[in-house]
N, C-alpha and C positions, 0 to 999 in steps of 0.2 A: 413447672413446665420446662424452665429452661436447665435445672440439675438433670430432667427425664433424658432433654434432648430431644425436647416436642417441638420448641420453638427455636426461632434464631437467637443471636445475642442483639441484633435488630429489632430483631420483633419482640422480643423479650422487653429490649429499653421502651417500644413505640407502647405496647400493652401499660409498663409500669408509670406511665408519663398520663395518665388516666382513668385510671382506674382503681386508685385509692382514695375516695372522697368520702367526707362525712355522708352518715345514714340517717332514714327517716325518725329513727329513734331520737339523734341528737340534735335534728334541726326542728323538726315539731315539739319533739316533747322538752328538752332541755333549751332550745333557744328562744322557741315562738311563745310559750306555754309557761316554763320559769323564767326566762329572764327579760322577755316584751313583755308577758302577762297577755297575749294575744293569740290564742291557738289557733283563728282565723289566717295568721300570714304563713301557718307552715309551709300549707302546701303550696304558695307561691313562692316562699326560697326554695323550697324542695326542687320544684321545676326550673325554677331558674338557672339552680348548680349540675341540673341531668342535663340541660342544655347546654350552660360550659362545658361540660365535662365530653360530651359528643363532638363539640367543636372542637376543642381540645384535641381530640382524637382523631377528628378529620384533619384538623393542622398537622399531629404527627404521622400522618401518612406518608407523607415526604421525607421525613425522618430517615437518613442512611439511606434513600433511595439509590445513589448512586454506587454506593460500596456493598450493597443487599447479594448472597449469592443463593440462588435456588438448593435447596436441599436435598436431593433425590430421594436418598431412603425416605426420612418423611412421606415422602411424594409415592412411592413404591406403595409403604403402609395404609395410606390414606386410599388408593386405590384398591386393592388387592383386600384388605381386611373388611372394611366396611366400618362407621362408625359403632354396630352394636358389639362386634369382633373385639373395636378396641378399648369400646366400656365397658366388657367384661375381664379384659387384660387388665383393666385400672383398676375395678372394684374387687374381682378374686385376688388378684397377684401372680407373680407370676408362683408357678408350678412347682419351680424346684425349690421355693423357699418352703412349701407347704407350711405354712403359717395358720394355726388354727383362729377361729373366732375371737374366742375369748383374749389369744396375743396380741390379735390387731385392733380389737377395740378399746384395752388398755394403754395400749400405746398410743392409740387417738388422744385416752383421755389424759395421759400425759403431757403430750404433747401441748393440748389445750391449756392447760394448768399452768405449764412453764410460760405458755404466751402470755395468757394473763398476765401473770407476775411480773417479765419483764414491764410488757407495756404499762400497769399499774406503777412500777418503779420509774420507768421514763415519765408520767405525769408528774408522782408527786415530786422528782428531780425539779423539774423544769417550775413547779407551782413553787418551790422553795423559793427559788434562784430568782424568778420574777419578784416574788415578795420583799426577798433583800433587796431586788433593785430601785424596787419602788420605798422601801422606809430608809435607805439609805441615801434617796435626794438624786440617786444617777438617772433613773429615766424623768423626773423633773429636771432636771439640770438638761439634757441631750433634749425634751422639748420644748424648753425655752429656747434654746439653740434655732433650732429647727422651725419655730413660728415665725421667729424672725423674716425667715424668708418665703415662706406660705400664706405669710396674713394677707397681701394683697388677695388671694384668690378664696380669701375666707377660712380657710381653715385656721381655729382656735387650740391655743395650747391644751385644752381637755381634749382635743377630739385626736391631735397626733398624741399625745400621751395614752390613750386608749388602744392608738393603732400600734403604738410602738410596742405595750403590754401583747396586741395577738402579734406582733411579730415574733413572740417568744412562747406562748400558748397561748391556743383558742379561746379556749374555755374564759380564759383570766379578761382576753381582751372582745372577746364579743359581748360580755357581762358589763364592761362598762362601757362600751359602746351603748347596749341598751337604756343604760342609767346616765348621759350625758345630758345636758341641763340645754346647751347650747346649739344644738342640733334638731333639725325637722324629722319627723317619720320618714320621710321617703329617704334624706339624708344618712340614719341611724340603720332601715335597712340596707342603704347602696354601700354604708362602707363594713356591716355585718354579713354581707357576703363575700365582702375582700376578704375579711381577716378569715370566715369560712374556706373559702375557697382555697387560700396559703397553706392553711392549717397549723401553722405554727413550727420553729422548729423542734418543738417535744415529737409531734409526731413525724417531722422525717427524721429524725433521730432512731425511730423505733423501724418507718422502714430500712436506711441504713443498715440498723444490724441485723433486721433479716434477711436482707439482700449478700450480707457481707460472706457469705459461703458460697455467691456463683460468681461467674465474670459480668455482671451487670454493672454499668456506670449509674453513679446517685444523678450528674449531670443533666441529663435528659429528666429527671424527675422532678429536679426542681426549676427546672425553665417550664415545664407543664404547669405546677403549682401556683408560678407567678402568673403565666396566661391564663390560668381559671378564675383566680382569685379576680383579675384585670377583668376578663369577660364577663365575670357572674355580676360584676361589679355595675358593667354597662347594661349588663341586661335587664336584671333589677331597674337600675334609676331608667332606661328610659320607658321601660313598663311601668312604673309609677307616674313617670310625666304623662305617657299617652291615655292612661286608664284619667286621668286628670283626679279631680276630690274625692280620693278611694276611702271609704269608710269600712275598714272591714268589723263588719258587725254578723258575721255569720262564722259559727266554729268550722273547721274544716272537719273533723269524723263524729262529732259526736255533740248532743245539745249539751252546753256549757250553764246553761240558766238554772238547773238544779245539780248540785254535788251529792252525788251519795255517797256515804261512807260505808266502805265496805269491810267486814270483819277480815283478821288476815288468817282464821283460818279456810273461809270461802276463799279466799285468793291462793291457799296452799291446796286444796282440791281442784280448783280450775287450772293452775299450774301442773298436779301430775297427774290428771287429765290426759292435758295435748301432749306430757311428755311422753306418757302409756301409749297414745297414738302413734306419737313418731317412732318407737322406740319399734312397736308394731310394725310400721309402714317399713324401717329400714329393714328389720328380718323378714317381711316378705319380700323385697327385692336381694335378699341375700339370699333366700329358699331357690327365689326363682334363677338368676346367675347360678347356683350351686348345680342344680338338678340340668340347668342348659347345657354347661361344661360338662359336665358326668354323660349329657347323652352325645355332647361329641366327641367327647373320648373314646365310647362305644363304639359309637359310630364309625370311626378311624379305626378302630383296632378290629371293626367286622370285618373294611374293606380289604385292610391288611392282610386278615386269615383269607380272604377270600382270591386275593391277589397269590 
């Protein structure tokens, strides 16, 4: 949006300051489900972190308030075009590049490939570098340090040695937050939504260098990151305080009481299945934008002759 010139570099920062947050994918199924063993708590960090992340968002409202300058053309386009004018501006392209199908949906899928890769390569960077820090004695050594001064309020040299691992990736350290010996449930969720919420810096790493081709500041994204992480963190423990002796003994989507084992080639059929649907569902909306623009094209070149 902000390469297009859709957005400000305001709103561009206030947008990126919330709205990169783990998905239901990695908070149900990778944190609730492997590493609680609880598929029941998903969907309460799920909620937890859409409610950070909203307030989040309500706090960056203020964001550049006073240095913000209205945009007119924007403001011209938004009125005059209409939203369907300029989701079909988005989705055909524009005109003179006359870009065939098959060009742009290649390029999609390049585009996809290379992100992968990057972002694949920033994990396993980051999962190295934690691991030498951890058999080389330096994040034991930094939280010994550091309990020193946090025992009075309880916190145990396992539980900052855990936080110190998500402050370098998630993954690494909401996994041993899970598996901490010395920590209560409500405890092991309040600060597995911190380190959620952070995300680590493997992943602002990854936004950094996508971001690194417009004039967007990282700053404003990672002062977001610590207020979610901070928020999701409150909100969490005192929903566990107020809910009082939470038993969660009920799955969140589905009954957990029988596994069934499902062959992978049934899961390779249900797979391209929905992909034959979607693949469907995008060429009918690419039919229907095509034949639109063709009839205002028409259209225009009637009134033309007729003018």
């Amino acid at each position: 949006l902000r390469e297009k010139g859709q957005v400000s570099k305001i709103e561009g920062e206030r947008l990126l300051s919330f709205t990169n947050n783990s998905g239901p994918l990695f908070i149900v199924g990778a944190v609730a489900t492997g590493m609680f063993k609880m598929p029941s708590i998903g969907l309460f960090l799920l909620v937890s972190h859409i409610l950070a992340g909203l307030t989040v968002g309500i706090i960056f409202r203020f964001y550049g308030s006073k240095s913000i300058k209205s945009n007119k053309n924007m403001k011209n386009n938004s009125t005059n075009n209409g939203y369907w004018q300029r989701f079909k501006k988005e989705a055909f392209g524009n005109d003179k590049k006359n870009n065939s199908f098959g060009e742009l949906f290649g390029e999609a899928i390049r585009n996809s490939v290379l992100l992968m890769l990057s972002i694949g390569g920033f994990i396993i960077f980051f999962s190295v570098v934690i691991n030498l820090l951890i058999d080389t004695g330096f994040i034991n050594y930094i939280s010994t340090v550091i309990s020193y001064v946090f025992s009075p309020i309880g916190l145990t040299k396992e539980t900052i040695n855990s936080l110190l691992c998500g402050f370098f990736e998630i993954t690494t350290g909401t996994n041993m937050i899970s598996k901490a010996t010395d920590l209560s449930l409500i405890s092991k969720l309040s600060f597995a939504s911190l380190v959620i919420g952070w995300a680590g810096l493997s992943v602002h790493s990854q936004v950094s260098s996508i971001i690194s081709k417009s004039d967007l500041s990282i700053k404003p994204y990672l002062i977001g990151k610590c207020l979610h992480g901070i928020i999701a963190c409150i909100y969490s423990f005192t929903a566990l305080k107020l809910l009082g002796n939470l038993t969660f003994d009920l799955s969140v989507f589905a009954n957990t009481g029988e596994i069934k084992i499902v062959k992978w080639y049934n899961s390779l059929i249900y797979s391209c299945k929905n992909l034959a649907f979607i693949i469907l569902l995008f060429l009918l909306i690419y039919i229907l934008i095509y034949f639109s623009n063709k009839l205002s094209r028409n259209k225009a070149s009637y009134n033309n002759k007729t003018l």
